[in-house]
GUROMAR-185399 format. One line per 2 residues: number of its first residue (from 1); for each residue x, y, z of C-alpha. Coordinates in nm, 2 decimals. Example, Ala and Ser with C-alpha at 12.3 -4.5 7.8 and 13.67 -1.06 7.14 Angstrom:
2
1	1.23:-0.45:0.78 ~ 1.37:-0.11:0.71 .
! end
This chain:
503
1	1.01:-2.23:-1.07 ~ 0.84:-2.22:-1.36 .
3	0.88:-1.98:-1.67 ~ 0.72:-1.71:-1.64 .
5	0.64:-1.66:-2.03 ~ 0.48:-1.98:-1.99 .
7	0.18:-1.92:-1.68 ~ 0.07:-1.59:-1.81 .
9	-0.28:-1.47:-1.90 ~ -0.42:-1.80:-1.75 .
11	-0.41:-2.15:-1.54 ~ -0.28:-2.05:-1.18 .
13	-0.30:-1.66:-1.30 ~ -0.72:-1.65:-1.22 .
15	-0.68:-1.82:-0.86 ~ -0.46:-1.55:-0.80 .
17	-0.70:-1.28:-0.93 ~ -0.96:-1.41:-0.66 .
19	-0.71:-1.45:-0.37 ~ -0.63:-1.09:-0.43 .
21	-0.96:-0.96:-0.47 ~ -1.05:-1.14:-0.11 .
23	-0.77:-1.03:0.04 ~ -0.86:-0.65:-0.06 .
25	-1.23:-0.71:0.01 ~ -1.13:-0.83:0.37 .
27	-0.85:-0.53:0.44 ~ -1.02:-0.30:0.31 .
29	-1.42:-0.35:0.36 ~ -1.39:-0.16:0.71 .
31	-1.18:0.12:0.61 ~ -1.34:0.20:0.28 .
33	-1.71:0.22:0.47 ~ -1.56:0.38:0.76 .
35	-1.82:0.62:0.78 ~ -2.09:0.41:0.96 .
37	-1.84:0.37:1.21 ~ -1.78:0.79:1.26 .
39	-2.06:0.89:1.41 ~ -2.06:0.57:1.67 .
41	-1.72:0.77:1.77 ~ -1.82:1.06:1.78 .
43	-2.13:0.95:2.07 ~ -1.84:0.77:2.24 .
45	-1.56:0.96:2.29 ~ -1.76:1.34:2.24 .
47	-1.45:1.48:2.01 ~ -1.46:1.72:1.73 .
49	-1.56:1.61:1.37 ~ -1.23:1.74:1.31 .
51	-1.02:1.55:1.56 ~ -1.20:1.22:1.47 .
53	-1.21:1.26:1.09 ~ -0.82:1.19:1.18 .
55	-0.91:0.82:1.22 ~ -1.10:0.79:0.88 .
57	-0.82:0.94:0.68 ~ -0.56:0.87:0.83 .
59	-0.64:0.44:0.76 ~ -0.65:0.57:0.37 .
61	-0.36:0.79:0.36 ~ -0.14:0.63:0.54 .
63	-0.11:0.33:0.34 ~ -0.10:0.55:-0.01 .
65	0.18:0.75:0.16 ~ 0.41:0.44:0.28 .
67	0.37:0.28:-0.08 ~ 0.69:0.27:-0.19 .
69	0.82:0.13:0.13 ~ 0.53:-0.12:0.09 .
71	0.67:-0.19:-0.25 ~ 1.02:-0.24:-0.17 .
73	0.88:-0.51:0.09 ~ 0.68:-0.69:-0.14 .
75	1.03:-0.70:-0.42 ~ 1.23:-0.82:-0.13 .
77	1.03:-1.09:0.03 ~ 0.77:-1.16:-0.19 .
79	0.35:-1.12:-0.17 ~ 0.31:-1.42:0.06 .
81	0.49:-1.32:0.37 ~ 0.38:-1.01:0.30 .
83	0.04:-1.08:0.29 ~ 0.05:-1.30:0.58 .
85	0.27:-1.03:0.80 ~ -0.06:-0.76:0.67 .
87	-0.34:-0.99:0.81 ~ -0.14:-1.02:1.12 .
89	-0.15:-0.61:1.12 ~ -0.49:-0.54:0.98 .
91	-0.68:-0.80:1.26 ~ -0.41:-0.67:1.58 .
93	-0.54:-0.30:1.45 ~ -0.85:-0.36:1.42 .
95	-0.88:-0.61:1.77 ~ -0.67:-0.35:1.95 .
97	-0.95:-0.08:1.82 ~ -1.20:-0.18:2.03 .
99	-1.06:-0.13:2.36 ~ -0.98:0.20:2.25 .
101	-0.99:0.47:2.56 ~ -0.98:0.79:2.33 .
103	-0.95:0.91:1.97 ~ -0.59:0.99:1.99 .
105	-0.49:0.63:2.07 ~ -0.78:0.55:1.80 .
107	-0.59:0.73:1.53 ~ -0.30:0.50:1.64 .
109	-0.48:0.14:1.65 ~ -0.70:0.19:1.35 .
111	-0.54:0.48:1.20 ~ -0.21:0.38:1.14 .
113	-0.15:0.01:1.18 ~ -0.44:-0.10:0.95 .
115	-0.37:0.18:0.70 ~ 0.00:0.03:0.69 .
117	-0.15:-0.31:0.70 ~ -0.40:-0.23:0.39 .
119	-0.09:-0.07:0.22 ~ 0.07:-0.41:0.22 .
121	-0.19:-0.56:0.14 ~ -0.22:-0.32:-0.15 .
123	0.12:-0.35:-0.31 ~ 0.13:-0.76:-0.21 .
125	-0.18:-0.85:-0.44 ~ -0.13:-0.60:-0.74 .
127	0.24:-0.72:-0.77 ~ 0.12:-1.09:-0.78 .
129	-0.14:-1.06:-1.01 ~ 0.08:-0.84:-1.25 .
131	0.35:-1.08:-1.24 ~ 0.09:-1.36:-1.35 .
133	-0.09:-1.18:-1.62 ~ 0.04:-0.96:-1.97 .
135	-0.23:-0.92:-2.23 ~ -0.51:-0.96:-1.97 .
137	-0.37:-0.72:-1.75 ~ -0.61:-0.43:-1.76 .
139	-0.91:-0.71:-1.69 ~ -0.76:-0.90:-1.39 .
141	-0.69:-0.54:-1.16 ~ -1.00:-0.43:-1.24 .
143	-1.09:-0.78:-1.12 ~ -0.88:-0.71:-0.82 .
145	-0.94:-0.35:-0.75 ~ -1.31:-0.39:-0.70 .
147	-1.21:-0.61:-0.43 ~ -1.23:-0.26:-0.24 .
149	-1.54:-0.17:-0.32 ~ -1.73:-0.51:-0.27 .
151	-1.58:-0.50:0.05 ~ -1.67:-0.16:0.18 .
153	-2.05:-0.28:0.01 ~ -2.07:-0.55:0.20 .
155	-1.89:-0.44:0.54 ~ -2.10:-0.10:0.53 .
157	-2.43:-0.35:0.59 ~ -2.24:-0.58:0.83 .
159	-2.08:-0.32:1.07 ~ -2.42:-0.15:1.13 .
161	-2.58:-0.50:1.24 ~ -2.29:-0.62:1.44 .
163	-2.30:-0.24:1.61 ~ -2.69:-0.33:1.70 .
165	-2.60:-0.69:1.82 ~ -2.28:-0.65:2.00 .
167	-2.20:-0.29:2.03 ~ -1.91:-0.06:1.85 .
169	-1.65:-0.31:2.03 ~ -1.84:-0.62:1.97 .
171	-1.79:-0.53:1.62 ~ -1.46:-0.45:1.63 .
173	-1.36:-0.74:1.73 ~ -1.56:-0.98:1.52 .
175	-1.45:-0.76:1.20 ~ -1.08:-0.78:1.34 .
177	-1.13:-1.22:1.35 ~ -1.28:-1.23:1.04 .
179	-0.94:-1.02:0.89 ~ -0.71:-1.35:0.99 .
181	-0.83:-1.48:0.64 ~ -0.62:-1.28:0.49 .
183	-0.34:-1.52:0.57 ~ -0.54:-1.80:0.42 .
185	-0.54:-1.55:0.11 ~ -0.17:-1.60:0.12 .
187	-0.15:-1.94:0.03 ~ -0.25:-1.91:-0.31 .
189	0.02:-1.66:-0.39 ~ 0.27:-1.88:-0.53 .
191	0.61:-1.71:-0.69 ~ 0.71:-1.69:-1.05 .
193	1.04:-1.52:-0.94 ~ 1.22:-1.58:-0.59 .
195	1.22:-1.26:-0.41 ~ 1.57:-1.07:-0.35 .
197	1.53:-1.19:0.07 ~ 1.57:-1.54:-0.04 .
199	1.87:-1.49:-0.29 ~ 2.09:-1.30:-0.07 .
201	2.04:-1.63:0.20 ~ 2.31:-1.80:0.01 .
203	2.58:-1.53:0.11 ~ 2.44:-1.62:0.48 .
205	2.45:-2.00:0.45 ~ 2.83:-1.95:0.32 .
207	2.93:-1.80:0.65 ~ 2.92:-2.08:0.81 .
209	3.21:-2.30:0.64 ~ 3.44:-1.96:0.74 .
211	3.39:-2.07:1.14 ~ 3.59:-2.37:1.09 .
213	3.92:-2.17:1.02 ~ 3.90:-2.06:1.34 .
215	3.86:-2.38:1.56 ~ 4.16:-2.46:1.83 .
217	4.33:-2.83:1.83 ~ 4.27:-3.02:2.12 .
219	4.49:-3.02:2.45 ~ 4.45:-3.36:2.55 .
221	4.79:-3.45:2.51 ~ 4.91:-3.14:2.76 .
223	4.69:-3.29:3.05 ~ 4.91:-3.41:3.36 .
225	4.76:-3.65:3.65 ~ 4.75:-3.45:3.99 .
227	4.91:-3.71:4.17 ~ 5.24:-3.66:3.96 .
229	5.51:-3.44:4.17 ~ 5.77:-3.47:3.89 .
231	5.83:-3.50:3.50 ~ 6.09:-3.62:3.33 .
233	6.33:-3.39:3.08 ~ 6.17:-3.59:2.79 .
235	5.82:-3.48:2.89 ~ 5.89:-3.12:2.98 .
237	6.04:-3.08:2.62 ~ 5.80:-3.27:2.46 .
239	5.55:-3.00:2.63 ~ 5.72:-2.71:2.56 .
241	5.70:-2.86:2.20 ~ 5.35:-2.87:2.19 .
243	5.31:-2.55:2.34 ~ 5.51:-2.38:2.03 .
245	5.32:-2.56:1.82 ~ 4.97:-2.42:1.97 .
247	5.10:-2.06:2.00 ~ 5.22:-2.07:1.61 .
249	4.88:-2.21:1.52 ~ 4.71:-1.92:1.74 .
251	4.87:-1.71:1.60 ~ 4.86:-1.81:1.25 .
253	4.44:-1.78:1.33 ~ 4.46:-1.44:1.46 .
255	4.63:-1.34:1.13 ~ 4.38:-1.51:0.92 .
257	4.08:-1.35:1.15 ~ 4.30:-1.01:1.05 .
259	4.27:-1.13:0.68 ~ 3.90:-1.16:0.73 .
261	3.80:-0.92:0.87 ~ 4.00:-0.71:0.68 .
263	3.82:-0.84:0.41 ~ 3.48:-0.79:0.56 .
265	3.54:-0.46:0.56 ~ 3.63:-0.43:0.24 .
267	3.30:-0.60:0.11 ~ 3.09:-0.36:0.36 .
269	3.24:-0.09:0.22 ~ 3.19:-0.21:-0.15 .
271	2.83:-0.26:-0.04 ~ 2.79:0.08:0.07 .
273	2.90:0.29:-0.25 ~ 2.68:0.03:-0.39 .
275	2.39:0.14:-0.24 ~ 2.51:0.52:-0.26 .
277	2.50:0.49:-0.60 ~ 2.16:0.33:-0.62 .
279	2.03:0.61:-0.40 ~ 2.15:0.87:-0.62 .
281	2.03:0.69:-0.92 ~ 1.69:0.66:-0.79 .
283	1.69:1.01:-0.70 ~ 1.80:1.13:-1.04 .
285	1.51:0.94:-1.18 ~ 1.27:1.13:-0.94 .
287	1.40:1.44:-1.02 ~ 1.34:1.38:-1.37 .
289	1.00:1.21:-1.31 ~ 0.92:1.55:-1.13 .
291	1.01:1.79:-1.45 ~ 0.79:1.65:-1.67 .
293	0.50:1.89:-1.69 ~ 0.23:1.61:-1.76 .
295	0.32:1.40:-1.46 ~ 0.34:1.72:-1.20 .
297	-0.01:1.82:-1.36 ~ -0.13:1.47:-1.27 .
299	0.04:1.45:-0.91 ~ -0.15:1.82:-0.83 .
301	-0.48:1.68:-0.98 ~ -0.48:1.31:-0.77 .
303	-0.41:1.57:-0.47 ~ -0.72:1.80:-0.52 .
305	-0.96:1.56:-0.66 ~ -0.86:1.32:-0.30 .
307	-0.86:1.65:-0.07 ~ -1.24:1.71:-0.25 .
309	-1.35:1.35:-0.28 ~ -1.27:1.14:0.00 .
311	-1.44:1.31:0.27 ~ -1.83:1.25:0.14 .
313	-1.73:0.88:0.21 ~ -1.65:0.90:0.58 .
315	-1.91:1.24:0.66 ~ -2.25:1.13:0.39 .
317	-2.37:0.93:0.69 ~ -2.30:1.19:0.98 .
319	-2.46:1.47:0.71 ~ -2.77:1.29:0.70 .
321	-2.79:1.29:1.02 ~ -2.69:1.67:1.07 .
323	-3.01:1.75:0.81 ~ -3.26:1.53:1.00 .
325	-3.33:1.26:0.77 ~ -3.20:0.97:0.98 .
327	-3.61:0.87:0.98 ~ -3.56:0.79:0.65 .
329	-3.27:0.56:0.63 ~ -3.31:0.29:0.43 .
331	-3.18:-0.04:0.47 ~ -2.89:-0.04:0.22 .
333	-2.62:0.26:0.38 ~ -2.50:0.59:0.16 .
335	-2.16:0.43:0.21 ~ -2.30:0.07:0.03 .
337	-2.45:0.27:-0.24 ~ -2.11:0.52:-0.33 .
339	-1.91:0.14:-0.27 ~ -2.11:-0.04:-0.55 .
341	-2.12:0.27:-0.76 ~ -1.78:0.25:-0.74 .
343	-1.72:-0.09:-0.82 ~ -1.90:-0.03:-1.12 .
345	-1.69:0.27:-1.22 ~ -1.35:0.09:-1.19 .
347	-1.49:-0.18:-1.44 ~ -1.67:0.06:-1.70 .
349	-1.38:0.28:-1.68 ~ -1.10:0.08:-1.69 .
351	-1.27:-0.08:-2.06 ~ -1.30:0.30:-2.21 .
353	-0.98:0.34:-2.11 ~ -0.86:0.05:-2.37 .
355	-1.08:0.18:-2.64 ~ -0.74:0.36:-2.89 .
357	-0.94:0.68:-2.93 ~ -1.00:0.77:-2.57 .
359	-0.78:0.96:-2.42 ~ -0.71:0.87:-2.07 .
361	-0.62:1.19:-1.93 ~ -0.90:1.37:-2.06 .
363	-1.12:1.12:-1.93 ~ -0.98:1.12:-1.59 .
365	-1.05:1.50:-1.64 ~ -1.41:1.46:-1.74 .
367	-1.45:1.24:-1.43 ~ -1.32:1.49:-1.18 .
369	-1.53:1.76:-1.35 ~ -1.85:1.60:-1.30 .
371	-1.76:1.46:-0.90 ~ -1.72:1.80:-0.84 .
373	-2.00:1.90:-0.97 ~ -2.24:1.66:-0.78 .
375	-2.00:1.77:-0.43 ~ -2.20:2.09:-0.55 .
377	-2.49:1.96:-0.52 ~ -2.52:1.74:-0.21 .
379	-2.53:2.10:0.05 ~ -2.88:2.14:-0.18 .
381	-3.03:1.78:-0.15 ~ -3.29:1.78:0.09 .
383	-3.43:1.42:0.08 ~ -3.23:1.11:0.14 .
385	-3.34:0.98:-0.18 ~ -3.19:1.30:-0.33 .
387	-2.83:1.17:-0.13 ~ -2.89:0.83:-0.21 .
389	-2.85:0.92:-0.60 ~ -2.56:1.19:-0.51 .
391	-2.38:0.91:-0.34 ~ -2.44:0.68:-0.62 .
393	-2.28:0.91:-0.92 ~ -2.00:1.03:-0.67 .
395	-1.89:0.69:-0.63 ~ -1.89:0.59:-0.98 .
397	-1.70:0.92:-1.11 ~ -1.43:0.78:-0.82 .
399	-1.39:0.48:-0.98 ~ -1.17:0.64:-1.16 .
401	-0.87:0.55:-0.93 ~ -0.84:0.23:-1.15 .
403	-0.68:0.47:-1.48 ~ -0.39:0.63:-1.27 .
405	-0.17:0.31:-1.35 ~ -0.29:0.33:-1.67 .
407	-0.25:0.70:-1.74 ~ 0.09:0.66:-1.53 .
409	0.25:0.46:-1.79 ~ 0.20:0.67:-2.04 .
411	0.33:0.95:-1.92 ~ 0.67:0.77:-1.79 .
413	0.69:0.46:-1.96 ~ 0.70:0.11:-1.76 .
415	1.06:0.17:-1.65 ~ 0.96:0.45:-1.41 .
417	0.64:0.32:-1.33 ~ 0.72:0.19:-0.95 .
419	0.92:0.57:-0.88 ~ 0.59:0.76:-1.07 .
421	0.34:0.54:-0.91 ~ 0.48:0.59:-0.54 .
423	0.51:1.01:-0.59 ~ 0.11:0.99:-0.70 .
425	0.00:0.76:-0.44 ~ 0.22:1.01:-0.20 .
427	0.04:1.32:-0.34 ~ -0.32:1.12:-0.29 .
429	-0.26:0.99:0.04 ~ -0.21:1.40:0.18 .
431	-0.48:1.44:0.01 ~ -0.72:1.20:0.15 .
433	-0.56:1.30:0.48 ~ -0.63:1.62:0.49 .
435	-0.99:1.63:0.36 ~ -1.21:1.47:0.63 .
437	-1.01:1.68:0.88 ~ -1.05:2.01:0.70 .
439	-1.44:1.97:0.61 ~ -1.51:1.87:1.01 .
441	-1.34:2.17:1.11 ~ -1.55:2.39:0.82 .
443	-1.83:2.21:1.03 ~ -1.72:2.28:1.40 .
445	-1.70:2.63:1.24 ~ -2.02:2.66:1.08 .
447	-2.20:2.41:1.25 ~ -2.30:2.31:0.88 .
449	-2.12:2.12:0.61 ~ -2.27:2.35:0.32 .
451	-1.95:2.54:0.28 ~ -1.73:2.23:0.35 .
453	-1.87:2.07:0.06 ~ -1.87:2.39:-0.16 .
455	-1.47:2.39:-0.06 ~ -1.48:2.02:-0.15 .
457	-1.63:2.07:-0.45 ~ -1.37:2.34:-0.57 .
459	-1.11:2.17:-0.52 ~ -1.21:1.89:-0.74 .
461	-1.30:2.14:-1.03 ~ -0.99:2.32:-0.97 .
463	-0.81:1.98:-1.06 ~ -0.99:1.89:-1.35 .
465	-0.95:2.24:-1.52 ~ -0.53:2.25:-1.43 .
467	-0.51:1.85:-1.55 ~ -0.73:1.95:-1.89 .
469	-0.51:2.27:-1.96 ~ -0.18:2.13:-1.91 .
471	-0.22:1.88:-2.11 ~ -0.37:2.04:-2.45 .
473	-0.18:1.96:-2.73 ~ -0.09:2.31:-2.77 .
475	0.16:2.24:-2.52 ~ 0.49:2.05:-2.59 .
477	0.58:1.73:-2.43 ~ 0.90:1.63:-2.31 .
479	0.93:1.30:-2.42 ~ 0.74:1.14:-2.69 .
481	0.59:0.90:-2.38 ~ 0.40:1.18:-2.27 .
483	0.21:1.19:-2.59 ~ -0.15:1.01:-2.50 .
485	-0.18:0.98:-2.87 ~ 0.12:0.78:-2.92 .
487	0.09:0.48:-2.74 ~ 0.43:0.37:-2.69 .
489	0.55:0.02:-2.72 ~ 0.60:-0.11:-2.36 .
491	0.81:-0.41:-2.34 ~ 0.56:-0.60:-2.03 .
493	0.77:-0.81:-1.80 ~ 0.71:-1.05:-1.53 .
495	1.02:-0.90:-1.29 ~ 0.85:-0.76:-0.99 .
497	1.08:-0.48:-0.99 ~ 0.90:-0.32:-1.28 .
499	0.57:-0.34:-1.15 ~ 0.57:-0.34:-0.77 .
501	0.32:-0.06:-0.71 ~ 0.08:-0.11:-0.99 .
503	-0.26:0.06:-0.86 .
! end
């Protein structure tokens, strides 16, 4: 292994950068333009928009939701086998999706095993490239995160030609083969530090000499030819000799099993208040993680702005469609347009967010303000020119998602940053799960999405005001790290512990 001090910022680092961003273009191009897919399910299987707005959000929530436990996979055995294990999850999902009999088993197949493949995928490539990078950090997932967006750009175009050419299953299945690449994505992701799986091997590989206290001596000598009727005095002792012998042995074995074993348990036991006390540790930092006012206020915020802002991405297509103006599609999908607009946010924002002056909350603020604002404004838009433009400044005010890590470590310091990171991505995976659902049940209501989107919009506003009013400087911090003004001096490492769940 090389030092890590000694690969960062460059070389190896930048092959890295464009496995990752391939390997989140190809997991998550079909999930992030998931609507063009929507209202082919909703001809086939004849559900509610409610029911089968499940499918959309639960492949993006699900994978926000299991983050930690995506996390603690990625410390333990690495991003290879991780990766490789996701592509294995992301094409079955995806294969297994197209000979789907109803949207219940739908929500199953694509639903959940993608979202949990994409949510290894997720933690896999954002660990690797933060081990390999310091200084350049901020550049290289920005790099990486518009990996997302390129690929719901792309697959937005591609799904609705495959659907014409081979039919909803047809391109199921061809998008599911073309996932398998993730593996080759895989074999870039070279180590700087041996994950904790292949460190505790030793303790297995040292079992093994422990199985040769236990072996028997051999009874050749005690064998006695069947044509023999009688033995002599000499040999009968001799026998009984050897069969003393044997039984102390035995039972000098069964005492040292008893010593082992006795042992074992000790060591199991060790191992267990071990873990206990881990448990409790990391709960205690949670707990505290929790109490401080800036982080809750950003937790409540990442909930409201995903219950408000996911949902145009899965329903823009189905609302054109709803307001007459399929006529008028264009060549280039709403979901393509939000995707690129969104690309381009994560890069723009992620620089302002460098610049000393700007402060990150308040610009995640200003971003949710004006989202909600055009949420407002797509129940008026009348023309699909009029959604087109909607779609585009929608998607680049939700390119903010690349400042949470940002913002994040700030408020609780690198230290906490995997613990922070998994509650946020919890409190923005309920929210993306809930939205779609709720706004297609506004719409089996209503039969219109004008209210849906008001409620969308709302939400999103509501967010931005409790995010910019908690976090005035009239109020008082709790720890000096909470100051955005003070930019505290974070000590970066390499050890994939600190960073596992860097979004």
């Amino acid at each position: 292994m090389a030092s890590s001090t000694d690969v960062l910022d460059g070389g190896w680092g930048w092959a890295i950068v464009c496995a990752s961003f391939m390997a989140q273009l190809l997991a998550y191009g079909s999930p992030q333009s998931v609507g063009v897919l929507y209202p082919e399910w909703l001809n086939a299987f004849q559900e509610g928009k409610g029911m089968t707005a499940w499918v959309g959000s639960m492949v993006s929530g699900v994978g926000l939701i299991a983050s930690p436990i995506c996390s603690a996979c990625v410390d333990n055995f690495g991003a290879r086998p991780v990766t490789i294990f996701s592509g294995v999850m992301v094409s079955g999902g995806l294969m297994l999706s197209a000979f789907a009999p109803n949207v219940q088993f739908l929500i199953f197949s694509y639903g959940i095993v993608v979202g949990l493949g994409c949510g290894l995928v997720y933690a896999a490539t954002l660990t690797i490239t933060c081990q390999y990078f310091d200084k350049r950090r901020g550049l290289a997932l920005g790099i990486v995160t518009t990996g997302t967006s390129v690929g719901a750009f792309i697959y937005a175009s591609a799904q609705n030609e495959l659907i014409v050419m081979y039919g909803l299953d047809g391109c199921l299945l061809i998008i599911g083969a073309v996932a398998l690449n993730l593996m080759a994505c895989a074999g870039f992701m070279r180590p700087l530090n041996m994950p904790g799986y292949y460190l505790k091997q030793k303790a297995a590989l040292e079992r093994n000499t422990e199985e040769q206290l236990f072996e028997k001596p051999p009874l050749d000598d005690l064998t006695i030819t069947a044509g023999s009727t009688s033995t002599t005095p000499d040999k009968s002792l001799m026998v009984k000799e050897m069969l003393i012998t044997i039984d102390t042995k035995d039972s000098a074995v069964q005492t040292e099993k008893k010593k082992v074993s006795f042992l074992a348990g000790l060591a199991i036991i060790k191992v267990i208040k071990k873990k206990q006390q881990a448990y409790s540790k990391y709960m205690h930092s949670m707990y505290e993680i929790m109490q401080d006012q800036s982080m809750m206020s950003f937790c409540i915020s990442i909930f409201l702005f995903s219950l408000g802002a996911f949902p145009p991405v899965l329903l823009i297509e189905d609302v054109a469609m709803s307001q007459g103006l399929m006529e008028e599609v264009s060549v280039i999908p709403l979901v393509s347009i939000g995707a690129i607009a969104s690309c381009a946010g994560k890069l723009l924002l992620g620089m302002l967010v460098d610049i000393k002056w700007i402060n990150g909350i308040f610009l995640y603020a200003f971003t949710m303000f004006a989202g909600g604002l055009t949420l407002f404004l797509i129940p008026l838009t009348k023309s699909y020119l009029g959604l087109q433009i909607l779609s585009f400044v929608l998607g680049f005010f939700s390119g903010n998602w690349s400042l949470t890590s940002y913002i994040t470590t700030k408020i609780v310091g690198l230290d906490k940053l995997t613990q922070a990171h998994g509650i946020l991505m919890f409190f923005g995976g309920f929210g993306i799960m809930l939205g779609p659902p709720v706004v297609g049940w506004f719409f089996d209501w209503t039969q219109s999405y004008d209210l849906a989107f008001y409620f969308s919009g709302g939400c999103v506003e509501l967010g931005a005001v409790i995010l910019l009013l908690l976090n005035l400087p009239c109020w008082k911090r709790k720890s000096a790290k909470s100051s955005e003004s003070d930019r505290p001096d974070v000590q970066y490492t390499s050890n994939c512990d600190k960073v596992a769940s860097v979004a």
